[in-house]
C-alpha positions as CSV (number, residue, x, y, z in Angstrom):
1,X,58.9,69.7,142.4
2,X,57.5,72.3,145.1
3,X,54.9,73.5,142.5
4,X,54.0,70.2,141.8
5,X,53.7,69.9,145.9
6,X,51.7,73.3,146.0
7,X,49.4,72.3,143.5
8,X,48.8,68.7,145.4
9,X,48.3,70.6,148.9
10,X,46.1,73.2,147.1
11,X,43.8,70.3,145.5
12,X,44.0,68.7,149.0
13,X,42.5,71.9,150.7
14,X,39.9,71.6,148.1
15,X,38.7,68.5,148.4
16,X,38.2,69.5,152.3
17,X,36.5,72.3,151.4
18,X,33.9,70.4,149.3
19,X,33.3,67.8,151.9
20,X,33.0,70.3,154.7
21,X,30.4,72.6,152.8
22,X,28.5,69.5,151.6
23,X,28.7,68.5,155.6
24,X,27.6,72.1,156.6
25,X,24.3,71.5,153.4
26,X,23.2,68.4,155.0
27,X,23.7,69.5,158.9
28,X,21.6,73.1,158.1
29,X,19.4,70.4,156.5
30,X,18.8,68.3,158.9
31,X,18.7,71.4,161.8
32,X,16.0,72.7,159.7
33,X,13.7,69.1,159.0
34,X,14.2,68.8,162.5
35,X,13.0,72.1,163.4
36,X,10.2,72.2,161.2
37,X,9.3,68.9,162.4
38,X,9.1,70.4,165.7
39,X,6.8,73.2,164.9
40,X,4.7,71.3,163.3
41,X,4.1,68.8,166.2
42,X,3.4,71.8,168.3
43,X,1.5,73.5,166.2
44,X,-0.9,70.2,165.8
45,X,-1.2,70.2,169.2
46,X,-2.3,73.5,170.4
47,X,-4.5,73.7,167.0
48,X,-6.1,70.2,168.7
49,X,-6.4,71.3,171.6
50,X,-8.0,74.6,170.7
51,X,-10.6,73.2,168.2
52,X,-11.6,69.9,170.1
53,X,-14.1,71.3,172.3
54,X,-15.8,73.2,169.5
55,X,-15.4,70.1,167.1
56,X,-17.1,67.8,169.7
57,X,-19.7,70.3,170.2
58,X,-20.7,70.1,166.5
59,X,-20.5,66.2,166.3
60,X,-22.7,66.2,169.2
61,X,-25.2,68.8,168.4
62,X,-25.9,66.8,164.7
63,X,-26.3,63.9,166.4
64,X,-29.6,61.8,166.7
65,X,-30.5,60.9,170.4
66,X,-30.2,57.2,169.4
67,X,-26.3,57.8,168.5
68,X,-25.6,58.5,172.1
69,X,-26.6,55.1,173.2
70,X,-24.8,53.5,170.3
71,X,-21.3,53.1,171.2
72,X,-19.9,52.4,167.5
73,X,-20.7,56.1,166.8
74,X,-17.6,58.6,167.9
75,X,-17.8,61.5,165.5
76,X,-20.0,61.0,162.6
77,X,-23.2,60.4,163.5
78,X,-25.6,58.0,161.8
79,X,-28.7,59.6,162.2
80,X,-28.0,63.2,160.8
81,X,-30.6,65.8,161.9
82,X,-31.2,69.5,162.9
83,X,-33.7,68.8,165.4
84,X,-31.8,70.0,168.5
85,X,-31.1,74.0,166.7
86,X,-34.6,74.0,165.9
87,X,-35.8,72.7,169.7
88,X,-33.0,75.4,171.4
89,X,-34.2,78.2,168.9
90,X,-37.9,77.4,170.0
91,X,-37.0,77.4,173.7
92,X,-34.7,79.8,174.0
93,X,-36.1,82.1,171.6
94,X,-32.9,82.7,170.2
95,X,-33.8,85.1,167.4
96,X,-34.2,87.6,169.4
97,X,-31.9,86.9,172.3
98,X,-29.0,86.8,169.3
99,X,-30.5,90.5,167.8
100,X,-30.3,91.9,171.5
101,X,-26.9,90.5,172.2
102,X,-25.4,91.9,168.6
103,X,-27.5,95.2,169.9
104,X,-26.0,95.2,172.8
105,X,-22.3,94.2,171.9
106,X,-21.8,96.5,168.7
107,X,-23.2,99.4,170.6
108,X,-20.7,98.9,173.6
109,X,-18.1,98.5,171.7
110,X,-18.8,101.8,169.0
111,X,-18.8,103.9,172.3
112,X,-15.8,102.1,174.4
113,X,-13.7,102.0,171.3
114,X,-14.0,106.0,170.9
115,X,-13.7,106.8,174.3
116,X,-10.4,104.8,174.5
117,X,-9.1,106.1,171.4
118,X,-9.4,109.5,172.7
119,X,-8.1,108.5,176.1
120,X,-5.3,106.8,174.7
121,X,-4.3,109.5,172.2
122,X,-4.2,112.5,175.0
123,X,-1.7,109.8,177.2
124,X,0.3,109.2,174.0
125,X,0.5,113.2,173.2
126,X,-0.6,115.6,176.4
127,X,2.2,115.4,179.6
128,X,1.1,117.4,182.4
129,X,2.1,117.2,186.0
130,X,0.4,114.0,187.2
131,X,-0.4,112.7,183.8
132,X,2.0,109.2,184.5
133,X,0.4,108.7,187.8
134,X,-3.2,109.3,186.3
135,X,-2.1,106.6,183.5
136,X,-0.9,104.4,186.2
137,X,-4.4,104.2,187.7
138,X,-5.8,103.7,184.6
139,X,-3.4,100.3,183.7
140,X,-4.3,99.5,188.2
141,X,-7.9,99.1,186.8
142,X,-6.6,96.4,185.0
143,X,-5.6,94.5,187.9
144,X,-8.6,95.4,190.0
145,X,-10.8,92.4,190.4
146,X,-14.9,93.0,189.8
147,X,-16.0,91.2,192.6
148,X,-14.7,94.1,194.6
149,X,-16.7,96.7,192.5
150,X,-19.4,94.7,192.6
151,X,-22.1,96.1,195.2
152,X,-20.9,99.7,195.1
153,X,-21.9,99.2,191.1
154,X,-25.1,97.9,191.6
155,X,-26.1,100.5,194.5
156,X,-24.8,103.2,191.9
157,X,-27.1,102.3,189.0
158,X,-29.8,101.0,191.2
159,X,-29.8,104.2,192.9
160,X,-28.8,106.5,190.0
161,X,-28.7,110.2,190.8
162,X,-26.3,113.6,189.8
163,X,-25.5,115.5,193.0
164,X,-29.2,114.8,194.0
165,X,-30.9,117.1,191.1
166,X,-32.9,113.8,189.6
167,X,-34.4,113.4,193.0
168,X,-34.8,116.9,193.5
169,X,-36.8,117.0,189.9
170,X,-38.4,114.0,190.2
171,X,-38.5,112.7,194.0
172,X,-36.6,109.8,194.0
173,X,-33.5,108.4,191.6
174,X,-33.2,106.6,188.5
175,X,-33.6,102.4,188.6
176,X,-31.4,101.6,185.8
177,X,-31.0,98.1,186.7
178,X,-32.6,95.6,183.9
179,X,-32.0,98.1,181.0
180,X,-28.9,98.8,179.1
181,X,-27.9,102.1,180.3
182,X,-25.7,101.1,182.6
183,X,-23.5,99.8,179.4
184,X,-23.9,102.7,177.7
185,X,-23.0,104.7,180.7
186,X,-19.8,102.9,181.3
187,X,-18.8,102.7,177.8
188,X,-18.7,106.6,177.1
189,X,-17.1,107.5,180.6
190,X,-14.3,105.0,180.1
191,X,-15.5,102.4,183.0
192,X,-16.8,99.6,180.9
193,X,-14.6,96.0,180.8
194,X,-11.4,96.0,180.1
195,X,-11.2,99.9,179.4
196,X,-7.7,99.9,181.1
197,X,-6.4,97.2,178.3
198,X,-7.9,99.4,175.5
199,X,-6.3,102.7,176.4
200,X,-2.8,101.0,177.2
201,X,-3.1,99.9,173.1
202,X,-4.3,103.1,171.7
203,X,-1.4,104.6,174.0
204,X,1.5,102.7,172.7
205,X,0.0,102.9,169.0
206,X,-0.1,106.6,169.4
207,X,3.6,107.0,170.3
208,X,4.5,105.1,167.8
209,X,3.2,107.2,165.5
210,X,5.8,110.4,164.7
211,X,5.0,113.6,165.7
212,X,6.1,115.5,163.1
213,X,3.5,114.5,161.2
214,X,0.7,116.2,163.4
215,X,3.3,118.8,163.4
216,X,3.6,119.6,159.6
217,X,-0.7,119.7,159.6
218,X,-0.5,121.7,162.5
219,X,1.9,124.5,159.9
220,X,-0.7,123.6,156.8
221,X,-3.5,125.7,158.9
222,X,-5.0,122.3,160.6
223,X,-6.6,122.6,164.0
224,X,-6.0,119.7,166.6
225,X,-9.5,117.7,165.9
226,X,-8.6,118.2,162.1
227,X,-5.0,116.9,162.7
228,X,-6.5,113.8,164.4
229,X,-9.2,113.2,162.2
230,X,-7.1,112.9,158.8
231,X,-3.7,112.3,160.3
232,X,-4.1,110.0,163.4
233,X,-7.4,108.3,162.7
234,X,-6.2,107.2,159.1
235,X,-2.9,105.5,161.0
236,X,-5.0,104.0,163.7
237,X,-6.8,101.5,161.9
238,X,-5.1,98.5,163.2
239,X,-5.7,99.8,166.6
240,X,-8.9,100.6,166.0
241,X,-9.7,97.1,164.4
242,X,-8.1,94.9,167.5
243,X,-9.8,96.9,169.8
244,X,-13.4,96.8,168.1
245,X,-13.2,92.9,168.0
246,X,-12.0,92.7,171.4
247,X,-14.6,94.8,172.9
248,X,-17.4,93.2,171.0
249,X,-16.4,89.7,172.0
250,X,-16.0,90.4,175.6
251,X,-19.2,92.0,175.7
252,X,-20.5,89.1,174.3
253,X,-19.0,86.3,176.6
254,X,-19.6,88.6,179.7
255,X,-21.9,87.4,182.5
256,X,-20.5,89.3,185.1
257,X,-21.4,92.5,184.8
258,X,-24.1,91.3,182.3
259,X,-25.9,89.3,184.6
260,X,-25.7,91.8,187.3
261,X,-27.5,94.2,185.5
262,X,-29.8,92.2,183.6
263,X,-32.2,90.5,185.4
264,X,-34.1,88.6,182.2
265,X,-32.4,86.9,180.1
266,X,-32.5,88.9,177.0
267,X,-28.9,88.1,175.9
268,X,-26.5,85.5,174.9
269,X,-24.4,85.3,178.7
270,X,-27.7,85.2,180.5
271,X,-29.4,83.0,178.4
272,X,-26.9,80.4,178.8
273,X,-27.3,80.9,183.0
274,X,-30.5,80.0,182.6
275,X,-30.9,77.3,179.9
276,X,-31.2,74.5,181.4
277,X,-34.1,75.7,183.8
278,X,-35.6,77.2,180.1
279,X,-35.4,74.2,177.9
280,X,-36.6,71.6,181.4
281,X,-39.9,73.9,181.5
282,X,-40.1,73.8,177.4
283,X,-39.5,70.1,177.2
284,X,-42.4,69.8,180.8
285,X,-45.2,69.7,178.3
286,X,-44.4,65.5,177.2
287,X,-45.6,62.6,178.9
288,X,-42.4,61.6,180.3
289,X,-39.5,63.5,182.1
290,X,-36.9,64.6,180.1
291,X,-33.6,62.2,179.5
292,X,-30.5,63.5,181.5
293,X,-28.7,62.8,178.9
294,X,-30.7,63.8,176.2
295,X,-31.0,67.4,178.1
296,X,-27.2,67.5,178.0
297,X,-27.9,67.2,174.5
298,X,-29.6,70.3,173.9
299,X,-27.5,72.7,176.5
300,X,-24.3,71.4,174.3
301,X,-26.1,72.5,171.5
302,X,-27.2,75.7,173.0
303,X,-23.9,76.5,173.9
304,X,-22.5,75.5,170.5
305,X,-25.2,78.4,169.2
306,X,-24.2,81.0,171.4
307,X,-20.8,80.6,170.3
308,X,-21.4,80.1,166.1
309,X,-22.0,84.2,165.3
310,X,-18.5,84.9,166.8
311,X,-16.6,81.7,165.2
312,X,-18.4,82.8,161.9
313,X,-17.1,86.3,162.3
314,X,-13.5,85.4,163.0
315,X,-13.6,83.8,159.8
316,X,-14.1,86.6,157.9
317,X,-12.1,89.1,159.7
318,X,-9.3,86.6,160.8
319,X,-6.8,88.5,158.6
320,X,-7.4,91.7,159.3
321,X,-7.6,90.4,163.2
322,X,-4.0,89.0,162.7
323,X,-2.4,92.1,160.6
324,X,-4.3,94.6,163.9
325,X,-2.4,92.2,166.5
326,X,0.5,92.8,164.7
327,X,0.6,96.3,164.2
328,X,-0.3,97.1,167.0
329,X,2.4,95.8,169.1
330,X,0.3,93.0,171.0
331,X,2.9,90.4,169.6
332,X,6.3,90.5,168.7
């Protein structure tokens, strides 16, 4: 009788245990439709409201003028044509502007991008008496807004001289304003944009990176520019990679210090500043003046090609992009 009882209360506890675990599959199921559902939603939504701008941009720069008066035309436009590139390319003379402006960009960031690896790799590895406090004026640039730098800048490279010898040799300083010195001069001696941000990442990259492996060269008979040339450089790649990209792209968008310096518009920042003054005096030569709306037209579509070489590069080097950010501990 009580094994006949144990055996009931065993196939009792059973039973529970099936429906609790079959409970437990379709709760974890549910949790996880639900959270995926979730992510999803939010996903859509930041994709949408990321990609609209640049998705309107494209449906309007396609578009016929006669599809902005037609109200049954959202997206897809009835009248297809390329008409607007061609008219922006002629007025803006955008060939050359874009050469100038990939001149310009790759250059800065080649120089900016070695400067603050070297920077960040002597923070990472040197400690001297001071060193945190120099490093902590390097992340204040950071914070330091340029509008405050802004006329001592321009007086520096208007009136460019070294402890008075180019005046003394030549009688009277360097005008570097309206050339692209000034880049190149802030690039190599670590002033250019965002050079705080770039030497914080090579920084923390570097210390992540173990020392005994610049130790264990350093016993094979390798000197320290060896070491970090097949050691460090080798590891750095991520870094290197996030860096590059971010340099060249915020050289490209820049009109701050751009325009300050520049005083034509032989890149892609300035030429945007003046478009609209550009295309008015390109489109003067017809009969009649110039449809407001027609002229918003052709700035959208002038914006839409300043912004094409960099959306066309992100889609080659989105992975590697990603795989940099992580790796170099921007995220996570």
């Amino acid at each position: 009788m009580k094994t006949e009882t144990a055996i009931t209360q065993r196939d009792r506890l059973r039973r529970l245990g099936e429906r609790m675990s079959k409970g437990s599959f379709w709760f974890n199921k549910l949790k996880g439709g639900l959270w995926s559902f979730i992510r999803t939603v939010l996903i859509s939504g930041i994709s949408f409201i990321i990609l609209y701008p640049i998705l309107i941009k494209i449906s309007i720069a396609i578009k016929d003028p006669m599809d902005m008066y037609d109200a049954t035309v959202v997206w897809i436009p009835k009248n297809f044509t390329w008409d607007n590139f061609k008219l922006v390319s002629e007025a803006l003379h955008y060939p050359k502007i874009l050469l100038n402006t990939v001149v310009l960009s790759g250059m800065v960031m080649l120089l900016q991008t070695f400067t603050c690896m070297l920077a960040g790799y002597g923070f990472s590895r040197i400690h001297f008496r001071g060193s945190g406090i120099l490093f902590g004026c390097v992340i204040f640039t950071i914070l330091v807004p340029p509008q405050t730098l802004m006329i001592p800048t321009y007086l520096q490279y208007k009136s460019m001289d070294l402890f008075g010898m180019i005046t003394f040799i030549q009688g009277k300083p360097l005008n570097l304003i309206n050339t692209y010195w000034p880049f190149i001069l802030s690039s190599i001696l670590g002033i250019g944009l965002r050079t705080g941000l770039f030497v914080y990442i090579f920084r923390q990259f570097f210390k992540g990176i173990p020392k005994e492996l610049e130790e264990a060269a350093l016993v094979d008979g390798s000197g320290t520019f060896g070491t970090f040339a097949r050691i460090i450089l080798p590891n750095a790649i991520p870094s290197i990679v996030t860096v590059m990209l971010f340099s060249f792209v915020w050289q490209w968008n820049d009109t701050f210090f751009t325009g300050m310096i520049l005083n034509e518009a032989n890149v892609m920042s300035s030429m945007l500043s003046t478009a609209a003054a550009q295309i008015m005096f390109f489109l003067s030569g017809e009969t009649t003046t110039p449809d407001p709306l027609y002229l918003s037209m052709i700035q959208n579509t002038a914006v839409l090609m300043a912004i094409l070489p960099l959306i066309i590069m992100y889609l080659f080097v989105q992975r590697h992009f990603v795989e940099s950010m992580e790796r170099s501990g921007l995220v996570g």
